[in-house]
C-alpha atoms as an extended CHARMM CRD file, in Angstrom:
* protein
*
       194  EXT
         1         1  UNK       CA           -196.6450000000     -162.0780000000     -156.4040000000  PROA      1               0.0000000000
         2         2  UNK       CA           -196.6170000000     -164.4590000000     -159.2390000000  PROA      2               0.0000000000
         3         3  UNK       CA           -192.8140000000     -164.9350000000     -159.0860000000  PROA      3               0.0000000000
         4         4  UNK       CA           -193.2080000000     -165.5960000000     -155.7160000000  PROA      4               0.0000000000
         5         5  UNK       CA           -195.5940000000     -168.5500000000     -156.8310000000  PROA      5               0.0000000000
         6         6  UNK       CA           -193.3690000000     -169.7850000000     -159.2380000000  PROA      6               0.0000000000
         7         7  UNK       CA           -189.9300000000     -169.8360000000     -157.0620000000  PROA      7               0.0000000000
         8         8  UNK       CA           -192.0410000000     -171.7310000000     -154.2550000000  PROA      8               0.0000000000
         9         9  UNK       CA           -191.3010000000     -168.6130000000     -151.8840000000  PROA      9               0.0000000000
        10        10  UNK       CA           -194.5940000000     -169.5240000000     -149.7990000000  PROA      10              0.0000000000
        11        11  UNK       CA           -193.8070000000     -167.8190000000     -146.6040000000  PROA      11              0.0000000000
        12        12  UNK       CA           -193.3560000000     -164.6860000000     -148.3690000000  PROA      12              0.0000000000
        13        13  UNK       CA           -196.2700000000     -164.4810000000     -150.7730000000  PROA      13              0.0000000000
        14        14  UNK       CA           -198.6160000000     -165.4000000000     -147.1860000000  PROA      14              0.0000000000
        15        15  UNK       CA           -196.4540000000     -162.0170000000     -145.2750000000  PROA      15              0.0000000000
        16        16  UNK       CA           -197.8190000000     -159.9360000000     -148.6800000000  PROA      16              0.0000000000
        17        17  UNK       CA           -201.0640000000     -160.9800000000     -148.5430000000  PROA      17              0.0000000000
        18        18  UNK       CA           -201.2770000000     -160.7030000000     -144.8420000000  PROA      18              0.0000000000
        19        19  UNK       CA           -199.9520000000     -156.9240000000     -145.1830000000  PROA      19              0.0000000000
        20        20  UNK       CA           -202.3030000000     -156.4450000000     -147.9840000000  PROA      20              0.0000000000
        21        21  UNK       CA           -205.8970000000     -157.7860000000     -145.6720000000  PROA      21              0.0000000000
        22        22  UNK       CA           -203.9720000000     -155.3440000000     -142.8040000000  PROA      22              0.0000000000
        23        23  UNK       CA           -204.5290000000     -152.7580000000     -145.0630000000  PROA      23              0.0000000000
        24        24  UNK       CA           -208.0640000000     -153.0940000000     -145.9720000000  PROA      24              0.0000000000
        25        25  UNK       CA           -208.4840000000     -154.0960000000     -142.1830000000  PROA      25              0.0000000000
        26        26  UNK       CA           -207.2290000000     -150.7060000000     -141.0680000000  PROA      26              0.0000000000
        27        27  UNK       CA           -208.9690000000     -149.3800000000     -143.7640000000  PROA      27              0.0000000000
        28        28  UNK       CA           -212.7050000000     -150.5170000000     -142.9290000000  PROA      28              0.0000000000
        29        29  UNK       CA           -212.0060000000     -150.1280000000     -139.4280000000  PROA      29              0.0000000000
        30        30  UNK       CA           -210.8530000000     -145.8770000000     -139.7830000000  PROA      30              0.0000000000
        31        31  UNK       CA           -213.8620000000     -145.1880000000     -141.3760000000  PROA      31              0.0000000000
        32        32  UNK       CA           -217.6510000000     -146.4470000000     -141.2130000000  PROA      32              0.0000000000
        33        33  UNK       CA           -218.9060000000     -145.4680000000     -144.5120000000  PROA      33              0.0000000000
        34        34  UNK       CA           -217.4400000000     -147.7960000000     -146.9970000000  PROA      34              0.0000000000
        35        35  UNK       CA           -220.2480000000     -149.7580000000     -148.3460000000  PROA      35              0.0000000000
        36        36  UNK       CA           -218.3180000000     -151.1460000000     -151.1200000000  PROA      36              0.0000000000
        37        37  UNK       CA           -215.6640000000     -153.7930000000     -152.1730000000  PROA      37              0.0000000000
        38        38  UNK       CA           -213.3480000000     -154.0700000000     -155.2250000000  PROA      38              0.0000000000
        39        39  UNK       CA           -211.4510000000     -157.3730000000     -154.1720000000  PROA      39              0.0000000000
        40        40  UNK       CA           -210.2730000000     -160.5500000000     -155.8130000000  PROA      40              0.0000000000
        41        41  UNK       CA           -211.4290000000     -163.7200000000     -154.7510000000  PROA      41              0.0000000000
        42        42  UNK       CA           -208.3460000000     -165.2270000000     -152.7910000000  PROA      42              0.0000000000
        43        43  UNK       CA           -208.3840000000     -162.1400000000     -151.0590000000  PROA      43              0.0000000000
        44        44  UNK       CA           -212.3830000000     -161.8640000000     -150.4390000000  PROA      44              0.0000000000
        45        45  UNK       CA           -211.9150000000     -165.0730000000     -148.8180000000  PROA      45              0.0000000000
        46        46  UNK       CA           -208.9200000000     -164.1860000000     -146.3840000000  PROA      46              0.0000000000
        47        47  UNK       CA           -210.3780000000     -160.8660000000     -145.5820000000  PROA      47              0.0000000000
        48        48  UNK       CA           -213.3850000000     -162.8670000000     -144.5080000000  PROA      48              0.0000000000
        49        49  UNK       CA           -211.5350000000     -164.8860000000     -142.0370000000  PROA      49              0.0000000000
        50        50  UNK       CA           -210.2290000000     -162.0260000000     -140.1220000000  PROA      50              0.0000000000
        51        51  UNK       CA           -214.3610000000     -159.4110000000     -139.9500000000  PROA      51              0.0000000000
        52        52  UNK       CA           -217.3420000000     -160.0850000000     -140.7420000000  PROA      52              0.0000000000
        53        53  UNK       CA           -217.9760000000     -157.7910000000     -144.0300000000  PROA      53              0.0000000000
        54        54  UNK       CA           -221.6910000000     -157.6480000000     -143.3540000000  PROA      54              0.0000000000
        55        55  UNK       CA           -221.2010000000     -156.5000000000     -139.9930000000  PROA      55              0.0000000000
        56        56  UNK       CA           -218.4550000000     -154.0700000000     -141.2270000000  PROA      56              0.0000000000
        57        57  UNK       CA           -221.1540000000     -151.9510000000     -143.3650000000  PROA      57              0.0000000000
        58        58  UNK       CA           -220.4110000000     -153.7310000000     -146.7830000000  PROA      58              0.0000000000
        59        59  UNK       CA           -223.6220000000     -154.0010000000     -149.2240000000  PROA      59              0.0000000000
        60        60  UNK       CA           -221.6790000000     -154.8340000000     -152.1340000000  PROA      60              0.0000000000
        61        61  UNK       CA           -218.6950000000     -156.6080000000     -153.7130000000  PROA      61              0.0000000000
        62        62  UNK       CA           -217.3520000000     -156.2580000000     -157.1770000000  PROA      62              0.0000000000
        63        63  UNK       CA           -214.7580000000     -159.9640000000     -157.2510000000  PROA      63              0.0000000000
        64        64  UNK       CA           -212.5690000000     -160.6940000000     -160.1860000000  PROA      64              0.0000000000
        65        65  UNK       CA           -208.9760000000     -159.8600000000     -161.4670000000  PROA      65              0.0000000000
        66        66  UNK       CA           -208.6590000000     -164.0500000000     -161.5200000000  PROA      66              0.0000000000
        67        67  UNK       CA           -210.3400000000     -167.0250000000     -162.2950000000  PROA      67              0.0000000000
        68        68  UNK       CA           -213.4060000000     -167.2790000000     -160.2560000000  PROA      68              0.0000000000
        69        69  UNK       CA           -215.9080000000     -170.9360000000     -160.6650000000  PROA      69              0.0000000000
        70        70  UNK       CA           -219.3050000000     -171.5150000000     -159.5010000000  PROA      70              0.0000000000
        71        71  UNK       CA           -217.8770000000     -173.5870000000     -155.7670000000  PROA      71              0.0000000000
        72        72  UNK       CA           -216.6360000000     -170.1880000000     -155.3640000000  PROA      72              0.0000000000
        73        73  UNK       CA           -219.6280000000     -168.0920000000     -156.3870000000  PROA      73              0.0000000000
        74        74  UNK       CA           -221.6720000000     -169.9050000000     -154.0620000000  PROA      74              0.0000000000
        75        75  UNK       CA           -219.5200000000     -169.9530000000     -151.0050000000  PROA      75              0.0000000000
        76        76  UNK       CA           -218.9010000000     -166.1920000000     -151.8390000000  PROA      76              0.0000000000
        77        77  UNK       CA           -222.4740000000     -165.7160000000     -151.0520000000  PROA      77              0.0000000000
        78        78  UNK       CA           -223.3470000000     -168.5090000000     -148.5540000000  PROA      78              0.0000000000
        79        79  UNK       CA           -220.9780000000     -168.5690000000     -146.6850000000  PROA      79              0.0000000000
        80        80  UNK       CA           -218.4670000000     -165.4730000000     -146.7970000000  PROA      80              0.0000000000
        81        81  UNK       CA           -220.5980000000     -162.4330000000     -147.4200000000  PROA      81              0.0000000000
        82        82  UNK       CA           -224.3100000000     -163.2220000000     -146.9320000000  PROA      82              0.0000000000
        83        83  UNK       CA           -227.2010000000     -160.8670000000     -147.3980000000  PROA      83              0.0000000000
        84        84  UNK       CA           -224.2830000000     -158.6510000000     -149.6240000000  PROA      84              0.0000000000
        85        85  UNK       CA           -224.8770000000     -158.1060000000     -153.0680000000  PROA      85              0.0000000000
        86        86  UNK       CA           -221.8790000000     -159.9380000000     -154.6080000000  PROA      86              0.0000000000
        87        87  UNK       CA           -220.8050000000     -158.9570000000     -158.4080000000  PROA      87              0.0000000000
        88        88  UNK       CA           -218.5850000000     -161.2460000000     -159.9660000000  PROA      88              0.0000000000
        89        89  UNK       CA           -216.0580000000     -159.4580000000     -162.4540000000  PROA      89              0.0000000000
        90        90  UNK       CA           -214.5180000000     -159.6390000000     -165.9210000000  PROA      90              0.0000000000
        91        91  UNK       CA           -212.8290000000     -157.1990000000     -167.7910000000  PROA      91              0.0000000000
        92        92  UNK       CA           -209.3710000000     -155.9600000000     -168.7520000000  PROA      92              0.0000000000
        93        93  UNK       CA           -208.0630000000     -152.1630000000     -169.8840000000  PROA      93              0.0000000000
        94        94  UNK       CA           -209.0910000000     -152.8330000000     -173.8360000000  PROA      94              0.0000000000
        95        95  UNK       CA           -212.2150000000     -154.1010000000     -172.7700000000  PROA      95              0.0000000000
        96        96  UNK       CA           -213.5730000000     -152.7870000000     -169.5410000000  PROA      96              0.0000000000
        97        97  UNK       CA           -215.6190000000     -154.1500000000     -167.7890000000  PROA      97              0.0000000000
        98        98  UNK       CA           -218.3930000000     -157.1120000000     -168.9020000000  PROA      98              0.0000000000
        99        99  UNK       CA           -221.4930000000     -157.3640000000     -166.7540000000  PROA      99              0.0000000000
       100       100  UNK       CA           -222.5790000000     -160.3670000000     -164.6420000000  PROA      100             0.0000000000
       101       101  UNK       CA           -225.8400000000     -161.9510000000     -165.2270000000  PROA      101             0.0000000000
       102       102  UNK       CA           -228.5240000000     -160.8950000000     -162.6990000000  PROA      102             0.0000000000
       103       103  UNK       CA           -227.9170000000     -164.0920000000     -160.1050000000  PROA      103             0.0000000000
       104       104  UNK       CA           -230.2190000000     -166.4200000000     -160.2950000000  PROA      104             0.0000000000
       105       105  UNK       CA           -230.4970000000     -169.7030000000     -158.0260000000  PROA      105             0.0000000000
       106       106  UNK       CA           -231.3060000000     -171.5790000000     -161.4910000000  PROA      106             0.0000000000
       107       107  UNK       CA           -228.0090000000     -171.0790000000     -162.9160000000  PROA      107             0.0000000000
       108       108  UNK       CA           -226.2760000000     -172.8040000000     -160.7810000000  PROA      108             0.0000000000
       109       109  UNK       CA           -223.8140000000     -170.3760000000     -159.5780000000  PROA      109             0.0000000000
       110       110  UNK       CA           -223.0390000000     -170.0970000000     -163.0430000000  PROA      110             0.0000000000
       111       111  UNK       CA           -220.8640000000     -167.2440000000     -163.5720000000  PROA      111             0.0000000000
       112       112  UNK       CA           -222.2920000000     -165.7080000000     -167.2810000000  PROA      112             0.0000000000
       113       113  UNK       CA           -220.8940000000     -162.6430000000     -168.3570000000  PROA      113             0.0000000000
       114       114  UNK       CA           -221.8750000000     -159.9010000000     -171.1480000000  PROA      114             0.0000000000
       115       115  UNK       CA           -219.7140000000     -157.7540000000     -172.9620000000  PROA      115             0.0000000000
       116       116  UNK       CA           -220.0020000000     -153.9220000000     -172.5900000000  PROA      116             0.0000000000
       117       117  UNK       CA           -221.4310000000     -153.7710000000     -176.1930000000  PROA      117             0.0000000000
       118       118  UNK       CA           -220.8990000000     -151.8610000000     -178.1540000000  PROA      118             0.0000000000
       119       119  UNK       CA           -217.4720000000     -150.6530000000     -177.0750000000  PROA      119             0.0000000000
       120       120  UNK       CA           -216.3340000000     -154.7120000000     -176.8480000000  PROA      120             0.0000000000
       121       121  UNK       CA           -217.6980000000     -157.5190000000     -178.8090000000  PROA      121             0.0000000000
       122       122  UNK       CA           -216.2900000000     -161.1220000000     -177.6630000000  PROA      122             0.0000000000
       123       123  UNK       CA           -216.6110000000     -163.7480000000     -179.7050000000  PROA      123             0.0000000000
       124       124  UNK       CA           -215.8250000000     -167.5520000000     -178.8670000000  PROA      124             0.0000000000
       125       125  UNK       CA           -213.8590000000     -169.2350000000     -181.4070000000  PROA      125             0.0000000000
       126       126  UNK       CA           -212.0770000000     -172.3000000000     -182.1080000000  PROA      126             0.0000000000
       127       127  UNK       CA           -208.7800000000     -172.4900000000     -180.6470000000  PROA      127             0.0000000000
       128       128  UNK       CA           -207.0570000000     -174.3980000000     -183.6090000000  PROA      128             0.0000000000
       129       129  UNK       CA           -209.1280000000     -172.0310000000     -186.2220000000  PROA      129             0.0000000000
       130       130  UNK       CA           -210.0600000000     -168.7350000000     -184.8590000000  PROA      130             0.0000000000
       131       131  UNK       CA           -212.0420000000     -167.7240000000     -188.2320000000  PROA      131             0.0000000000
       132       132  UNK       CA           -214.5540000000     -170.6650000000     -186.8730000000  PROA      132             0.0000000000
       133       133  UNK       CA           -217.2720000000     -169.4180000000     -184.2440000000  PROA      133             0.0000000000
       134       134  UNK       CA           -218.4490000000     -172.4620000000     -181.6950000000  PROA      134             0.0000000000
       135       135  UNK       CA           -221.5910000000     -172.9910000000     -181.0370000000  PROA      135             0.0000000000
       136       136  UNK       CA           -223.6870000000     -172.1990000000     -178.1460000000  PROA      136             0.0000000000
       137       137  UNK       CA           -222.8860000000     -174.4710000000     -174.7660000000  PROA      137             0.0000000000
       138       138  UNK       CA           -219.1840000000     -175.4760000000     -176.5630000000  PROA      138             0.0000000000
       139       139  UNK       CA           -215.8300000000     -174.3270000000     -175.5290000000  PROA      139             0.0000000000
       140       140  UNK       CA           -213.9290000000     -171.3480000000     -177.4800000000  PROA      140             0.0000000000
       141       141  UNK       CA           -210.9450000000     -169.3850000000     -176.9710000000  PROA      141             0.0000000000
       142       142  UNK       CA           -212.4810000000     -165.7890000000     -176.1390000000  PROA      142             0.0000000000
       143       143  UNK       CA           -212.0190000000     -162.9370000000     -179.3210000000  PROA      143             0.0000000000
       144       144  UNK       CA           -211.7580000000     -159.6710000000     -178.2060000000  PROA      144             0.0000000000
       145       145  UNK       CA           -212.5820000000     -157.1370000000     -180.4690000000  PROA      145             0.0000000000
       146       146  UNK       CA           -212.5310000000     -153.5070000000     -178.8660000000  PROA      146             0.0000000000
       147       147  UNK       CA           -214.1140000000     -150.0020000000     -180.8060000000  PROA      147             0.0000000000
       148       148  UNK       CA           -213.9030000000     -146.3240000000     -179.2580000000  PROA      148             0.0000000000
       149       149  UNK       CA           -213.5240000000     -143.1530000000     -180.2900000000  PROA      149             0.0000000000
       150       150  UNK       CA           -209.5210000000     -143.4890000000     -179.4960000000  PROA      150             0.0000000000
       151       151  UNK       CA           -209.2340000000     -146.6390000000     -180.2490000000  PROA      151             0.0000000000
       152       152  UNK       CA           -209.8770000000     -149.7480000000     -182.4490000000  PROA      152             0.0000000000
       153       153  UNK       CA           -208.6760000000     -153.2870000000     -181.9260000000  PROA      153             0.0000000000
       154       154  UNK       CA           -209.7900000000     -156.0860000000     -184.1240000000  PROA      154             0.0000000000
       155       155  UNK       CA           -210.3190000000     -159.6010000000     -183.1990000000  PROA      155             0.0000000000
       156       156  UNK       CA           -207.5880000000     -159.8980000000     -180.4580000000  PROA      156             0.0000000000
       157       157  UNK       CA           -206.9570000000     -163.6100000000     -179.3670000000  PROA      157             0.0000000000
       158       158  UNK       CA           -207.1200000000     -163.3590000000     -175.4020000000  PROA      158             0.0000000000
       159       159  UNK       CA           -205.3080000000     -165.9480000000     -172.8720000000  PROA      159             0.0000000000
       160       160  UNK       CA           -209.2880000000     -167.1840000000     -171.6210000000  PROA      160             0.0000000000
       161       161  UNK       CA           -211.2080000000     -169.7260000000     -172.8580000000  PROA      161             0.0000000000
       162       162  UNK       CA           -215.2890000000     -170.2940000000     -171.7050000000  PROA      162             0.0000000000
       163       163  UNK       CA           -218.5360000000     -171.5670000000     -172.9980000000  PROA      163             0.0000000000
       164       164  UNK       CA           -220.6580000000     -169.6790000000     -175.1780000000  PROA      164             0.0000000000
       165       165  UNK       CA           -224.0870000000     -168.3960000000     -173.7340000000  PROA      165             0.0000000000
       166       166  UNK       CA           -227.2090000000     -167.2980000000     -175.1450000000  PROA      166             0.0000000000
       167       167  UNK       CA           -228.1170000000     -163.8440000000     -174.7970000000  PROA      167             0.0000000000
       168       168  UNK       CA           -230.8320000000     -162.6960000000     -172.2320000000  PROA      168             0.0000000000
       169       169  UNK       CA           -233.3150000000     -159.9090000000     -172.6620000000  PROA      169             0.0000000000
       170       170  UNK       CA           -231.0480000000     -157.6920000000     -170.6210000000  PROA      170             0.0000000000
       171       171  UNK       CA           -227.9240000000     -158.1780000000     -172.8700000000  PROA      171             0.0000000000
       172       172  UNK       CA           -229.3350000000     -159.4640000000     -176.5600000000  PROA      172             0.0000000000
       173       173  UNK       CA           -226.1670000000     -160.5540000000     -177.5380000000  PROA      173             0.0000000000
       174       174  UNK       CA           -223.7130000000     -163.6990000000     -176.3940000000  PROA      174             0.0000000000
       175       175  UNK       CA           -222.2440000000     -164.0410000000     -172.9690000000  PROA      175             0.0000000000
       176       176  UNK       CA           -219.1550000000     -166.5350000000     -172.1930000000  PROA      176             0.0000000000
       177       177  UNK       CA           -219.9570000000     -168.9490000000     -169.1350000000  PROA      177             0.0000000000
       178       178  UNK       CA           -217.0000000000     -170.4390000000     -167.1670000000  PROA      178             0.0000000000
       179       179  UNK       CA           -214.4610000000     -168.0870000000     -168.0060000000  PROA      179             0.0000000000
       180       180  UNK       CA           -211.2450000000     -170.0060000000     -167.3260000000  PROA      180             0.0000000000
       181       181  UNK       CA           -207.4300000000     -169.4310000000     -168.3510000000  PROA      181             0.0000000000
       182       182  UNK       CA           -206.7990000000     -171.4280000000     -171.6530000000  PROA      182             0.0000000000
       183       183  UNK       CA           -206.5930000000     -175.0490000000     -171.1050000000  PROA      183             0.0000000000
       184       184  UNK       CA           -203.0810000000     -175.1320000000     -172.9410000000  PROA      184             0.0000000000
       185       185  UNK       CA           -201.7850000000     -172.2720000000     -170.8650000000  PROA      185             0.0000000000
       186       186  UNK       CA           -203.1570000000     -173.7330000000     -167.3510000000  PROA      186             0.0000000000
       187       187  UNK       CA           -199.5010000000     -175.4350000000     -166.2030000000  PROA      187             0.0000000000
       188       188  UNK       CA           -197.3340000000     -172.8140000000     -167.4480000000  PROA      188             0.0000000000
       189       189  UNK       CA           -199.3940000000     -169.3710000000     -166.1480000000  PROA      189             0.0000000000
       190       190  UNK       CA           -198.8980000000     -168.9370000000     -162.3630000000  PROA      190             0.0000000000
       191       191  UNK       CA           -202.2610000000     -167.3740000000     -161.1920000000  PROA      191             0.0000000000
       192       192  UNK       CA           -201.2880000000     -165.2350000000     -157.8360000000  PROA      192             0.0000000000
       193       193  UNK       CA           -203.1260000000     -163.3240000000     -155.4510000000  PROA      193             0.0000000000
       194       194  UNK       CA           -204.3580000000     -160.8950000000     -158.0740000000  PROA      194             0.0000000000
């Protein structure tokens, strides 16, 4: 999909993604128990032109796999999927996956995400220093550092950047807010369908 992006091959990236909402559309159609979604947000948003997911029997989405902003959070639930509980995602294989602040209208749309501590600690650093921690509401290059039974990886620079966020009762430790592809990497990293 991405090379498709980057060669400008437009017509055929649309026939993938069309196959790929004719799958899920056969899919929820065949069978009227699913009640939940593990999409990413382009696709969300073209599945949603073609059934209405609340109609269809689904009371909750799990979006991520890309970048995903607060416009989109709140047409997600205004406007595409209303009435369904809609989880935005982050997470990767050394991390899993980080949990979504409970939404609340006060954010913002905010997107705020916690860690699954203590298998992942992140840590939001200075891009130019990653030894420096920023401080809360400034900008750092998310600092991955993952610890299981199997495995251990130390302080692993990821590709993301976000704002650090004060931790909440539920998750007493810091959250990243905005979670974006690094600013130095945003012309040269082709963001597809997934």
């Amino acid at each position: 999909v991405n090379k498709l992006i980057q060669y400008g091959k437009h017509q055929e990236l649309d026939l993938y993604k069309n196959h790929v909402i004719d799958q899920a559309l056969n899919i929820l159609r065949a069978h009227d128990n699913i009640q939940c979604l593990f999409t990413t947000p382009k696709l969300l948003e073209a599945l949603s032109e073609k059934i209405s997911l609340p109609k269809a029997g689904i009371k909750g989405i799990f979006c991520g796999g890309t970048e995903m902003d607060a416009q989109f959070h709140r047409f997600a639930r205004e406007e595409l999927v209303p009435g369904v509980e809609f989880m935005p995602t982050y997470g990767n294989t050394l991390m899993g996956l980080a949990c979504c602040k409970p939404f609340d209208p006060a954010d913002n749309y905010a997107i705020i995400y916690y860690p699954p501590q203590p298998r992942a600690v992140i840590e939001l650093v200075n891009p130019d220093n990653p030894e420096e921690p920023v401080d809360y509401g400034e900008t750092g290059r998310v600092m991955l550092t993952t610890l299981t039974h199997e495995f251990f990886m130390p302080r692993f620079l990821e590709r993301d950047e976000a704002e650090r966020a004060q931790p909440i009762d539920q998750y007493p430790w810091d959250g990243v807010e905005n979670l974006r592809l690094l600013s130095e990497l945003q012309e040269s990293v082709v963001v597809g369908v997934y």
